[in-house]
Every structure is written in C-alpha cells, then in structure tokens.
MARGU-967594 format. One record per residue (C-alpha): x, y, z; residue number from 1; residue in three letters; chain. Coordinates in steps of 0.1 Angstrom, whole numbers, plus 2048, in hexadecimal, padded with zeros to 3 digits. Layout:
// MARGU-967594
  east  north   up    n  res  chain
     X      Y    Z  NUM  ALA      A
...
This chain:
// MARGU-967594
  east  north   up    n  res  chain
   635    8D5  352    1  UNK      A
   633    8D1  329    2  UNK      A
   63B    8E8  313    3  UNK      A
   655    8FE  327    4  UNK      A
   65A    91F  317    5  UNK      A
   67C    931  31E    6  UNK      A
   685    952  31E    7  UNK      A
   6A5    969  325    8  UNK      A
   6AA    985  33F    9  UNK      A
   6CA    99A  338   10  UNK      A
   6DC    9AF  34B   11  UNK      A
   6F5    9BB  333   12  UNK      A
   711    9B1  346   13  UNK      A
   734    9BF  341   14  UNK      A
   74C    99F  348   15  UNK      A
   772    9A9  352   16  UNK      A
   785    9B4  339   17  UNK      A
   76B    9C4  31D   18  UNK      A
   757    9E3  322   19  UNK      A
   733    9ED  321   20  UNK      A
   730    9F3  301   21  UNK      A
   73B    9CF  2FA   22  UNK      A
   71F    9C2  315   23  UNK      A
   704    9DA  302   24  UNK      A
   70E    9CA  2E0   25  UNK      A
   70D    9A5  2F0   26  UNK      A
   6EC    9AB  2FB   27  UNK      A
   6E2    9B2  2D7   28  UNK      A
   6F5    995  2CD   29  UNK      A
   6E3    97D  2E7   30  UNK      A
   6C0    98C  2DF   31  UNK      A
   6C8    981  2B6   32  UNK      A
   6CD    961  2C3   33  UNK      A
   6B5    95D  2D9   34  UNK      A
   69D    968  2BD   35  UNK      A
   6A8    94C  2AA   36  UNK      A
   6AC    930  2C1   37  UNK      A
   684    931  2CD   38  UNK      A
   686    946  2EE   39  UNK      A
   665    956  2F7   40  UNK      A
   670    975  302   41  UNK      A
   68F    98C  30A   42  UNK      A
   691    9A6  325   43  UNK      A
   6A3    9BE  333   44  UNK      A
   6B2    9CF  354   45  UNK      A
   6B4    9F4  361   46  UNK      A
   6D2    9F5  377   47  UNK      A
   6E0    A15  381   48  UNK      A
   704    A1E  390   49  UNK      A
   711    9FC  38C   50  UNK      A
   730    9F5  374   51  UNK      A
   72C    9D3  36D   52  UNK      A
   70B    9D3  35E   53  UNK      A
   702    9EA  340   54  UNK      A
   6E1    9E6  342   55  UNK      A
   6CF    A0E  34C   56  UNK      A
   6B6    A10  333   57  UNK      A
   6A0    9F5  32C   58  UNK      A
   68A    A0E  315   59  UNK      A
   6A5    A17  302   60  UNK      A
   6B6    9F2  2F9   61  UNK      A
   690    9E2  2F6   62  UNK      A
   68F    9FC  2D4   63  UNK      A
   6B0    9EB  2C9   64  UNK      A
   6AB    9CB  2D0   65  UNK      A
   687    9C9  2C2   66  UNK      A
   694    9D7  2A5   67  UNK      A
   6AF    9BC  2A1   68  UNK      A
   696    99F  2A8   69  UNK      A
   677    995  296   70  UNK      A
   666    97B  2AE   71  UNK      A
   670    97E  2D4   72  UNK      A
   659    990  2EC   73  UNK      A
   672    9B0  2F8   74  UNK      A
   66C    9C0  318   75  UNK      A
   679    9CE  333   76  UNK      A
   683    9BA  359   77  UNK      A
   681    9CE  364   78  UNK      A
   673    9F5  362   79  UNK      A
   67C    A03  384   80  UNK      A
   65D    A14  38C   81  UNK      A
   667    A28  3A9   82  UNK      A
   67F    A3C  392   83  UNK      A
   668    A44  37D   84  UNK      A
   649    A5D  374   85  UNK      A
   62E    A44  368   86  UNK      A
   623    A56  34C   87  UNK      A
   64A    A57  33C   88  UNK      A
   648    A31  341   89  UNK      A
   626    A30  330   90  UNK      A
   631    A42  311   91  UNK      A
   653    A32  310   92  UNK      A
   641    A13  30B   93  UNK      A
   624    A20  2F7   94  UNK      A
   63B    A2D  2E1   95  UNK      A
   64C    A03  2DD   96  UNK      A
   62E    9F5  2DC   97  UNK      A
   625    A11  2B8   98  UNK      A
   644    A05  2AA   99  UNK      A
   645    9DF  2B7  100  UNK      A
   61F    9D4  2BA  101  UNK      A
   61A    9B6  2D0  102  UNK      A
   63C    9AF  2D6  103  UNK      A
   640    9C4  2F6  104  UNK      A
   645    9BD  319  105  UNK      A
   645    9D8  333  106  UNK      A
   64E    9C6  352  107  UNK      A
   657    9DE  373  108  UNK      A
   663    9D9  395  109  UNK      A
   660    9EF  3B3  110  UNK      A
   683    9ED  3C0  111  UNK      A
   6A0    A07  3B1  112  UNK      A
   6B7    9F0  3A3  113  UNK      A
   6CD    A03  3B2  114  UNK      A
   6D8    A12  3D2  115  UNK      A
   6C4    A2C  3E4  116  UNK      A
   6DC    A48  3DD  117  UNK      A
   6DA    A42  3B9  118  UNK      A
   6B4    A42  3BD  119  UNK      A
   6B3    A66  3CF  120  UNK      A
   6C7    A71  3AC  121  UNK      A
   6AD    A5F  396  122  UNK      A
   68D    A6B  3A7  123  UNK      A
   694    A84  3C5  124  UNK      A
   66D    A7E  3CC  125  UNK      A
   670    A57  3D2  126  UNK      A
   661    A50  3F2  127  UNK      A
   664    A2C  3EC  128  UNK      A
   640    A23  3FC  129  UNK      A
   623    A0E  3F2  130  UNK      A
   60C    A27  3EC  131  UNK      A
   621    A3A  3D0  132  UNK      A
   625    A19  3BC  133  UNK      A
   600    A10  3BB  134  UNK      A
   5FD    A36  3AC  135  UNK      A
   616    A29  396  136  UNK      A
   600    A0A  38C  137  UNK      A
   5DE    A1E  389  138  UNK      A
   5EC    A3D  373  139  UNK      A
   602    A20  35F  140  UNK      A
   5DE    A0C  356  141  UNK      A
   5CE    A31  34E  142  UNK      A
   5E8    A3E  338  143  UNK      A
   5E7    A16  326  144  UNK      A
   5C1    A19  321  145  UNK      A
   5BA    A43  31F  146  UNK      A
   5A5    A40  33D  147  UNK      A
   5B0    A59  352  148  UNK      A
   595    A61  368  149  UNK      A
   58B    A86  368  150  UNK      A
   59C    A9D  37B  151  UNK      A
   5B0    ABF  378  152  UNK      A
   5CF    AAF  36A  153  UNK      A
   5C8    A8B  366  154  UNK      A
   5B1    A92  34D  155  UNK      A
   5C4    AA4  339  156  UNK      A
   5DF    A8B  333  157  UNK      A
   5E8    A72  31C  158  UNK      A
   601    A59  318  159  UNK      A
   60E    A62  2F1  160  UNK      A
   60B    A52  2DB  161  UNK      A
   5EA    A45  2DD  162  UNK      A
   5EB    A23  2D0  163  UNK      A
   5CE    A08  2D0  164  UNK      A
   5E6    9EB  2DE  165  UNK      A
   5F9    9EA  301  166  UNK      A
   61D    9D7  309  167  UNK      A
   617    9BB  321  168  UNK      A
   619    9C6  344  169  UNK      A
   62C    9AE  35C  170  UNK      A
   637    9B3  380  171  UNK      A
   65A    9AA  38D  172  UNK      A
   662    99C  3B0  173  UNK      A
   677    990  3C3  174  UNK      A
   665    98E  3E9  175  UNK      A
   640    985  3DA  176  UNK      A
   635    9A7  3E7  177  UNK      A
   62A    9B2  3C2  178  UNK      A
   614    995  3BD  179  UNK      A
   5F8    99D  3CA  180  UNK      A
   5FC    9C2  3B5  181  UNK      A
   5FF    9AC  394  182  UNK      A
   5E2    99C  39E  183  UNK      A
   5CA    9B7  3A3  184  UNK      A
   5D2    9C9  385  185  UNK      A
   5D5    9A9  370  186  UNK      A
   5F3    9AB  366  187  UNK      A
   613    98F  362  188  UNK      A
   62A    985  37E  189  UNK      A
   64C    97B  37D  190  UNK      A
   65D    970  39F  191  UNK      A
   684    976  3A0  192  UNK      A
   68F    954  3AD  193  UNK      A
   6B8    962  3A3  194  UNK      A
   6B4    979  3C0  195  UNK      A
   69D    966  3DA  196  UNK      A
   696    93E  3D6  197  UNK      A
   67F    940  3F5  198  UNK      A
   658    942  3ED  199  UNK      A
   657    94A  3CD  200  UNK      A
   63F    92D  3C5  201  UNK      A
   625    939  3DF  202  UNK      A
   627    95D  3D3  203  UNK      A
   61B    949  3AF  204  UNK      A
   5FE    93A  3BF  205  UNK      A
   5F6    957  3CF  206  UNK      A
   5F3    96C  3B3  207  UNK      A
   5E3    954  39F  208  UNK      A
   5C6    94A  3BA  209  UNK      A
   5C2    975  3BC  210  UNK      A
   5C4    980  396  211  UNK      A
   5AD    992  388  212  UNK      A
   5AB    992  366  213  UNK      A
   5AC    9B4  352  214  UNK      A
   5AD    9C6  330  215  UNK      A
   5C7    9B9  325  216  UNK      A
   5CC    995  337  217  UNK      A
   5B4    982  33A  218  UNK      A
   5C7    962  34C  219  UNK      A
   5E4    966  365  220  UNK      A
   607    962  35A  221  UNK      A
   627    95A  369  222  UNK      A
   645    951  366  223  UNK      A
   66A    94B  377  224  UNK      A
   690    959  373  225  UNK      A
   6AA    947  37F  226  UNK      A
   6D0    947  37D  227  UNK      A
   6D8    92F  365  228  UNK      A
   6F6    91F  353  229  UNK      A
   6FB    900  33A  230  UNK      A
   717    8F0  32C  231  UNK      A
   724    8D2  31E  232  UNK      A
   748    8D4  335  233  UNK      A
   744    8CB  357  234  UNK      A
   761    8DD  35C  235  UNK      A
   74F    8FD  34F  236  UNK      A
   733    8F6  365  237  UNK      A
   749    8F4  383  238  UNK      A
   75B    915  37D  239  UNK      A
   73B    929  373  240  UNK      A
   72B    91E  399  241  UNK      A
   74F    927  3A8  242  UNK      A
   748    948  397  243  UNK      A
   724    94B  3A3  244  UNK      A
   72C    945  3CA  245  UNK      A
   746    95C  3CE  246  UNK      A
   730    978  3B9  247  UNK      A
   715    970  3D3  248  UNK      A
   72B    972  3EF  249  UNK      A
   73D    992  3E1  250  UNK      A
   71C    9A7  3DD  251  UNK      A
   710    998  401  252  UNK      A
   72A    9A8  412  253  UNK      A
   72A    9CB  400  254  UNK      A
   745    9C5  3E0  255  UNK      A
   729    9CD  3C4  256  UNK      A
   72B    9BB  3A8  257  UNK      A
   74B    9B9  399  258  UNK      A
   755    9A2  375  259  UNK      A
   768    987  381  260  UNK      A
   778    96A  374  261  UNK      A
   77C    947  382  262  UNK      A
   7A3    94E  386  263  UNK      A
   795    96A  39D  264  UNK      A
   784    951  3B4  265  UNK      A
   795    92C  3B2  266  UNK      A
   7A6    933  3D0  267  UNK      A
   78A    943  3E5  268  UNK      A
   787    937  406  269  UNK      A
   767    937  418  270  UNK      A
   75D    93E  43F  271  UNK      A
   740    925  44A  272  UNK      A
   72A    943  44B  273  UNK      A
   730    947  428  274  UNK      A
   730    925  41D  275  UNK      A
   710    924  42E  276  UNK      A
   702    942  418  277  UNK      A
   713    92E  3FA  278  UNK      A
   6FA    912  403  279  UNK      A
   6D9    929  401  280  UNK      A
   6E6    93E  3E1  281  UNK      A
   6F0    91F  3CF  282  UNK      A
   6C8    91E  3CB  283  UNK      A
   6C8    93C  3B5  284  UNK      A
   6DC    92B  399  285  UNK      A
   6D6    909  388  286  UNK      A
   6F2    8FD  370  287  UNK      A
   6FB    8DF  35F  288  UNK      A
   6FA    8C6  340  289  UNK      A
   6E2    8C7  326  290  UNK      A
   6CD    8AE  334  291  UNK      A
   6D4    8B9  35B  292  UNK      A
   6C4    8DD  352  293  UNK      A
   6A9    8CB  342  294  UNK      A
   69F    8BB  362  295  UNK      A
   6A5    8D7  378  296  UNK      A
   692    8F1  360  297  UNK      A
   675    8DC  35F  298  UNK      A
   672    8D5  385  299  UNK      A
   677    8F9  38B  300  UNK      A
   657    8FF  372  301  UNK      A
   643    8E2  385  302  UNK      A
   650    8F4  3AA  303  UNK      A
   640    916  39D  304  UNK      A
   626    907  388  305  UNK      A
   630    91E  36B  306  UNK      A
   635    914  342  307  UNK      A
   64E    935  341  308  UNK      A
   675    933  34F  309  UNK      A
   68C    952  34D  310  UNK      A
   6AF    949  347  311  UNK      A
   6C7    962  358  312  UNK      A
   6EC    953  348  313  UNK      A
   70E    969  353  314  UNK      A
   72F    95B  34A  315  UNK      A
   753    962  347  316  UNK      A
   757    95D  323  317  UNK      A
   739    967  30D  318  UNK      A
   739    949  2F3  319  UNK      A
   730    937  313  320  UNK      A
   711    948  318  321  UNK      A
   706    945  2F1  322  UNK      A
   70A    920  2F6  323  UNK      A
   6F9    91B  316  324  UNK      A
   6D6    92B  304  325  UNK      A
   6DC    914  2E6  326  UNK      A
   6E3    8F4  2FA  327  UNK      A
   6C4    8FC  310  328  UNK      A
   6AF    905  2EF  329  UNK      A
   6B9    8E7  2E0  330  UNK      A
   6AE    8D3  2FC  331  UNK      A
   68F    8DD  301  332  UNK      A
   689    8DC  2DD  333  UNK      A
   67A    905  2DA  334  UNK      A
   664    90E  2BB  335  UNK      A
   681    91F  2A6  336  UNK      A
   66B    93C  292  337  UNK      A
C-alpha cells in the first residue's frame, strides 16, 4: 500500500502523577502538532466514570481542538450512540460542521464506553438492542438531510441549525458487527484492531463488497487504529511494551485502567495463563524504530487493504508521545500543510 495516510485517536489520557486537566491540555497540545506534522485527522473518545482517561465529551473538545487547528480532519471515535438521543447528536454536530465546514468527522460506536451502570445514569431508556441503533442510524441520516418522513412528530423536527453540508459519518468497531450498518447507509468504517486483532480485515472486505454508496459517500472508506509506539531507544521501546502487557493484563482481570509507570511493572511476574493472554494482546500494539514501524504500518495497511492507519500512542512521559508522531511523520514523509 502507497501513499499511507496516518491519523491520531486520543484518549486524553491522564498518566500518574498529573491530573485531568493536564491530559485535556495535552490533547490540545498533540492535536497542534499533529496539525503540523501532516496527520489526516484527529479524533476523539467518550469515556465515562473512568479516572484515567479525560476524554467524556468528544463534542465539546472537537470545538476546541478545531479551533486550535487549521488543516486536520477533527471528529469524534467515538460518539457512543446508545447514550444518546439522535437528534442531540445530530445538532451537536450540525452545529461543528456551521462553524468548521468540511473538517468534521462524526464517527459513533454502539458500545457505552463505559460500564453498564454508568450507562443506566446516561440514558435510563438504553435497552442496548439492535433495533434501537438502526432507529439511531435512520433519524441520524433524516435530521443530516431534513428528510424526515411525514408523521405526527417526525415531521415536525429538525436538526438546528440547518446547514447545506454534513460532517463525515464513520462507524466504529471492534467485533465487525457494524460493518455491514456502515455499509448500507454508506458511510466510513473504522475497525478497532487496539481492542480486537482477530478479523478485522474480513469485516473490511465485508463492508466493502456490501457498500452502498449514498449522499454523501460515494466510495467506501476505511481505515485502522492500533496501539502504537516509536522511538529511537530500544530501551524506551522495551519499557513502553512492559507497560502495555501489564495494562492489558490489569483491565483483564477487573483493575480498570490505572496510570502506571514502568517502575510499577519491572518486577511483574506472570502465570502461563497470563503470559498466554500477553501473547494475543501483544497484537494490539506495534512498537519500534523508525524504520521497524515503517514496515509494520505498512503491512498492517496491506493486511486490511486500507491507505488510512490510526495511531493510538500512551506513554509514561508525554515528550515521549510528541516524538513517537514526529518520528512516524517523518518516516513516512506526510504532506506538512
């Protein structure tokens, strides 16, 4: 694959010893950067009741962050659809897209992003079934287009304010469920190979061989995010994975997602069960030299036939993380604006 794009997906993490509001300003920090540097596009997470990751309100920070940037694509990775009505959604992003035209990405996911308690408190009506989120889908494409069909309230609604350009509309996954959603309403598709590296690349090809081309995309689109670090330091590179396996191996076994440092986990010792698990998570991350991430950032793009790779970077020390997207941007040589 020529020509690989790469974009960011941020999480806002809080690492241990700052606070949120640090995270929240790092993320405007990254997004400046990334703006410079030749990324495509930047998006965001909702998370709810989890400390260690600022991200809540994907609306709110795309306004900022759009407003700090001149060229990146900013969006949203995702909108948690179940927690929301579909016409605050719609004008939320009606609203960006007024003040922001053509550089607005509405991407949405049907899981929380959160636990199910938490989801109750967001949306007491959340039945969390199939048939709600195509509702979603349908009243979402309406309140885009003003085509309600008639009825006694449908009719009388609109999605204000009424503009005459839409935000792109992607669908996140994670199991390849959603594909074949994105592909009936013709919209992008963006498999979450961070949190499952097992058939994401037939969930592509599905939803490719079943698009239908709408409105507002003609030709399917897709791209990848993946857990990903660069560095210069073996050493660094050694840690940061260190890191990554015991974070897996903590959230596996009902410990959240807590900051940690590499002190926190040199020592770790593993059962086989978990080393096993170690094996299969290591597949979520790629991390490496320069020219290592080259290689594996391009194979990953040939495995899922995609020109688009979302680069998902947490580490200890945030300086870290700003080099890892200019070492990657400098070796794929992106088209700095």
């Amino acid at each position: 694959m020529n020509n690989i794009r790469l974009s960011v997906l941020d999480q806002s993490p809080v690492r241990k010893g700052t606070t949120a509001r640090q995270a929240v300003q790092e993320t405007v920090v990254l997004a400046k950067l990334a703006d410079h540097l030749g990324y495509t596009r930047y998006w965001v997470s909702e998370h709810h009741n989890t400390g260690s990751l600022a991200g809540s309100t994907p609306e709110v920070l795309i306004a900022h962050l759009a407003g700090q940037t001149q060229h990146l694509r900013i969006g949203s990775g995702g909108v948690m659809l179940p927690n929301h009505s579909a016409l605050k959604v719609a004008e939320n992003f009606r609203m960006l897209e007024a003040l922001f035209p053509g550089r607005i990405d509405l991407g949405m996911g049907r899981a929380p992003g959160t636990d199910r308690l938490t989801a109750s408190v967001l949306n007491p009506s959340n039945q969390f079934n199939e048939q709600d989120f195509t509702e979603q889908l349908m009243d979402l494409q309406n309140y885009f287009h003003d085509t309600a069909e008639d009825g006694p309230v449908a009719a009388r609604i609109r999605a204000i304010p009424m503009i005459d350009t839409v935000p792109g509309r992607w669908l996140l996954s994670s199991s390849g469920q959603s594909s074949l959603y994105a592909a009936h309403f013709g919209m992008g598709f963006s498999f979450a190979h961070f949190i499952n590296p097992a058939g994401g690349a037939n969930a592509i090809d599905l939803y490719r061989a079943k698009f239908e081309p709408s409105e507002d995309l003609p030709a399917p689109e897709a791209n990848v995010a993946i857990f990903a670090f660069c560095s210069e330091d073996e050493e660094k590179i050694r840690q940061h994975q260190a890191v990554m396996d015991y974070r897996f191996i903590q959230f596996e076994k009902g410990g959240g997602i807590n900051p940690l440092s590499f002190d926190d986990v040199k020592d770790a010792i593993y059962t086989l069960q978990e080393e096993e698990r170690i094996k299969m998570n290591r597949r979520r991350v790629i991390s490496g030299t320069p020219a290592q991430m080259k290689e594996t950032i391009t194979r990953l793009a040939n495995v899922y036939n995609v020109d688009e790779v979302m680069l998902v970077t947490i580490t200890e020390h945030f300086e870290d993380r700003l080099q890892s997207y200019k070492l990657l941007a400098d070796q794929f040589e992106l088209a700095v604006p």
